[in-house]
N, C-alpha and C positions, 0 to 999 in steps of 0.2 A: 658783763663785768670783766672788766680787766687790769692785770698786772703790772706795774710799769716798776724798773728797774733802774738805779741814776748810776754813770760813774763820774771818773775825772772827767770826760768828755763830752758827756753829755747824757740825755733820755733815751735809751735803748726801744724797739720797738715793741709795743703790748704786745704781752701774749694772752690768748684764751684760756682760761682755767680750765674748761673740759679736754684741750688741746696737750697740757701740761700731764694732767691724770692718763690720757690716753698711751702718752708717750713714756709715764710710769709704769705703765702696766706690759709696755713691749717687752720690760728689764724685769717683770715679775718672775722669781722662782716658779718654774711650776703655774704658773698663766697661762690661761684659754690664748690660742693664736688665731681670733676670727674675732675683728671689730669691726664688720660689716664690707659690703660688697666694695664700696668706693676706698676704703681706707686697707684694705687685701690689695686692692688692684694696684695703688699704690705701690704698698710695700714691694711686691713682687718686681714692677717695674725698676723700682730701684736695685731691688737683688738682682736683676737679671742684669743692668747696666754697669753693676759691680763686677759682676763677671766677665762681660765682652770687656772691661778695661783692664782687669787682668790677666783677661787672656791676650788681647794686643801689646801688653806692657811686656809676656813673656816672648809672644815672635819679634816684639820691634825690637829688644836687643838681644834677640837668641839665646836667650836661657836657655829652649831648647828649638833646634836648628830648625829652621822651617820647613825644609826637608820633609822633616818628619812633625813638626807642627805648624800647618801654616797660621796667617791670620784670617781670622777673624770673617774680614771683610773680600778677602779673598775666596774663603767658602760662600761666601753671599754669592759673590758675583760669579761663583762655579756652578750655581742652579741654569744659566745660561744658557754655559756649553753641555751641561747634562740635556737641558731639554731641546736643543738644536741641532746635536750631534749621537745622542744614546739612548735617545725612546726612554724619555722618563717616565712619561706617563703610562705607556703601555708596562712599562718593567714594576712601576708600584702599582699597577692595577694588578698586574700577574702573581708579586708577594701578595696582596690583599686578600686576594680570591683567592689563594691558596690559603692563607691562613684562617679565613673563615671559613673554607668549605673544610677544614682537617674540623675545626672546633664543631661544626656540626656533627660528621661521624663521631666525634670522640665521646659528644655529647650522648647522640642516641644508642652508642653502646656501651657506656660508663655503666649510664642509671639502670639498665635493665640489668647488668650484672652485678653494681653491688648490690643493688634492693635483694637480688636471687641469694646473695651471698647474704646477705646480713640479717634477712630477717626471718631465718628458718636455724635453728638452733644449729644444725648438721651440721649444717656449709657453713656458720660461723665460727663453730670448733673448730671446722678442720682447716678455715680457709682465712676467715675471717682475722683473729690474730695476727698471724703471718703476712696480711695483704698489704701493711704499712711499709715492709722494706721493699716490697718493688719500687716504691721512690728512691731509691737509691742505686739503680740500675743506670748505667753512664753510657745512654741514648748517644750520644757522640760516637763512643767506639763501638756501636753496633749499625754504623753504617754501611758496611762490608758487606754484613750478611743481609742486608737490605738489598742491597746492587747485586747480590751472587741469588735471592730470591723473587724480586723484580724487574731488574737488570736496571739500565739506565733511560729510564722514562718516567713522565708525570706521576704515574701511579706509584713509582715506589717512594716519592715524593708525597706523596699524599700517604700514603699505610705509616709511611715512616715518621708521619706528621703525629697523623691521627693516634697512632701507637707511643709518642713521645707524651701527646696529652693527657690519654686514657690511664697511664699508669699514674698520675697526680688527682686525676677524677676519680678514679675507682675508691680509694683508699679514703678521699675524703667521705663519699656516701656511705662508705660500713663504718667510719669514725660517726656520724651524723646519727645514723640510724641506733647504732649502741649510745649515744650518749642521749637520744631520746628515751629507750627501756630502760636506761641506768636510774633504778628505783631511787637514790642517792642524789640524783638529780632532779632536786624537788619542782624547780623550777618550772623545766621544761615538761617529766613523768608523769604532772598533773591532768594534763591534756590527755594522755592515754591512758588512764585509769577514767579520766572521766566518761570518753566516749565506752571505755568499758563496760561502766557501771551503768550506762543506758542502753546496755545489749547490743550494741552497733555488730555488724559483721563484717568477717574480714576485708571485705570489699572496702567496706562505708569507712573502715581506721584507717585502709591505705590513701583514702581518696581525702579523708577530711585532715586527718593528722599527719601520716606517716609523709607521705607527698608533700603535702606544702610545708613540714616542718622542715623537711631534707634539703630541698630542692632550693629554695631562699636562704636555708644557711652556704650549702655548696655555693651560688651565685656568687657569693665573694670570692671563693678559693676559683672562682673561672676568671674574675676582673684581676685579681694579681698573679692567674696564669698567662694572663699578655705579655711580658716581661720574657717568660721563660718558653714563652710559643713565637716569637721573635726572632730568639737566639735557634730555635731551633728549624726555622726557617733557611736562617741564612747558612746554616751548616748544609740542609739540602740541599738551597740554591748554588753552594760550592761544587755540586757535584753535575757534574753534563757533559752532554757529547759536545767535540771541537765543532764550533760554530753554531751552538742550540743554546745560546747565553740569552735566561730567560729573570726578571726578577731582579730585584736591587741587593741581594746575596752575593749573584752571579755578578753586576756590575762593580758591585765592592770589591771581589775580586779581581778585576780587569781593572778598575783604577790604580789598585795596588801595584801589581804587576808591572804598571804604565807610569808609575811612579806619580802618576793623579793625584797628587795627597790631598788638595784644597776640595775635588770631584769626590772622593772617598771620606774624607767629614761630612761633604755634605748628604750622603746618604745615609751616612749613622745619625746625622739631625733628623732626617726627614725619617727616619725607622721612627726617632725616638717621638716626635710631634705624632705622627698617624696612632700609637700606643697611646699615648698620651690624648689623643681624640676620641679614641677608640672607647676607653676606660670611662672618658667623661661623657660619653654616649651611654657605656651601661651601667654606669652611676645611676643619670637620670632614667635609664628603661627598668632600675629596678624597682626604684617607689612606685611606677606603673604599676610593675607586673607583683611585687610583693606588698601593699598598701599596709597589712596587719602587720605586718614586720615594723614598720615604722609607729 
């Protein structure tokens, strides 16, 4: 069925009634923003087209200098001289594998120590409340005493990594673990009074409850710690001995420096795509590994 509309001029082209509603619903208050995979993929296309034309519209007439923002197309074509002339590849394998090999340590010593903290009364009095403001310790300015404790090599790049993570992990598993016993929290406290009430032992609550209620809630606080294990990436990667310039931190750096500017967007693109693949990697590895959760 279709619409057809007349003016002075003549017969305007039909439109689809479904086409009409659809296009209703993008201006909706408060409207779902997922009308399927084709018509996303769309919109996105054009938001993203929106934006390379306003970012071209501000270098082509230097709103601001290109100096300092180049174009557009200019960063395109700076993937070039990155991979012909500065080891792209090996420098974003070198961020990569650092930034997974930190998230594993941080991983495997998160969970052992909030689970130790949070679910033994003791250690949660004495520790457990308080363990929420180490998020707020400004991991930046404690790179000094990193470099005066592991001097300037890999490894303090890696403790200093792994130590940036672990204090956003820790804090999430003692939040997780208390808002499971949180008797108030009918929701979720049902599940441990139940295995309770079937005499389960301590073992059988950590393994059946306490672990996979934790550990799948955490699993998001680790997908939107990419963002902030990124940035704190390339604060390591700033740091190295003369002529050890390792990782797309260190080249951001050097382009800087070199006045690179179109070289130096384009590593902050290419940060933000690998995050961005990364994320949608463990989007889909979660409904794997958490299917109950869904």
């Amino acid at each position: 069925m279709a619409v057809y509309s007349y003016n002075h001029i003549g017969v305007l082209p039909p439109f689809n009634i479904k086409s009409i509603a659809m296009f209703k619903k993008l201006f909706k208050f408060g409207g779902e923003s997922d009308f399927g995979l084709s018509q996303n993929v769309i919109i996105s296309v054009i938001g993203f087209t929106i934006i390379i034309l306003i970012w071209h519209f501000i270098s082509s007439f230097e709103v601001i200098p290109t100096k300092i923002l180049p174009g557009p197309f200019k960063v395109i074509a700076s993937f070039g001289t990155l991979y012909n002339n500065f080891n792209l590849l090996p420098n974003t394998w070198f961020t990569v594998k650092l930034n997974l090999l930190c998230y594993v340590y941080a991983i495997l010593l998160s969970f052992p120590i909030g689970f130790a903290i949070a679910l033994y009364p003791v250690t949660n009095m004495l520790i457990g409340r308080y363990i929420t403001a180490v998020r707020f310790i400004p991991m930046t300015a404690l790179t000094g005493l990193a470099i005066a404790i592991w001097g300037l090599t890999f490894n303090m790049k890696v403790w200093f990594l792994t130590i940036s993570i672990m204090i956003y992990i820790i804090p999430a598993v003692v939040n997780k673990v208390n808002e499971l016993q949180n008797i108030k929290n009918v929701n979720d406290n049902v599940y441990l009074q139940t295995i309770q009430t079937l005499g389960a032992t301590n073992w059988q609550k950590f393994r059946h409850v306490y672990f996979p209620y934790v550990v799948s809630g955490v699993y998001d606080t680790l997908r939107d710690l990419l963002a902030i294990s990124y940035t704190y990436v390339v604060v390591a990667e700033l740091i190295y001995k003369d002529g050890a310039i390792f990782g797309i931190g260190a080249l951001i750096n050097t382009m800087v420096r070199q006045a690179k500017m179109p070289e130096a967007f384009a590593l902050l693109f290419l940060i933000v795509a690998i995050g961005f693949l990364q994320d949608l990697i463990l989007k889909k590895l979660g409904k794997v590994l958490f299917p109950y959760k869904y």
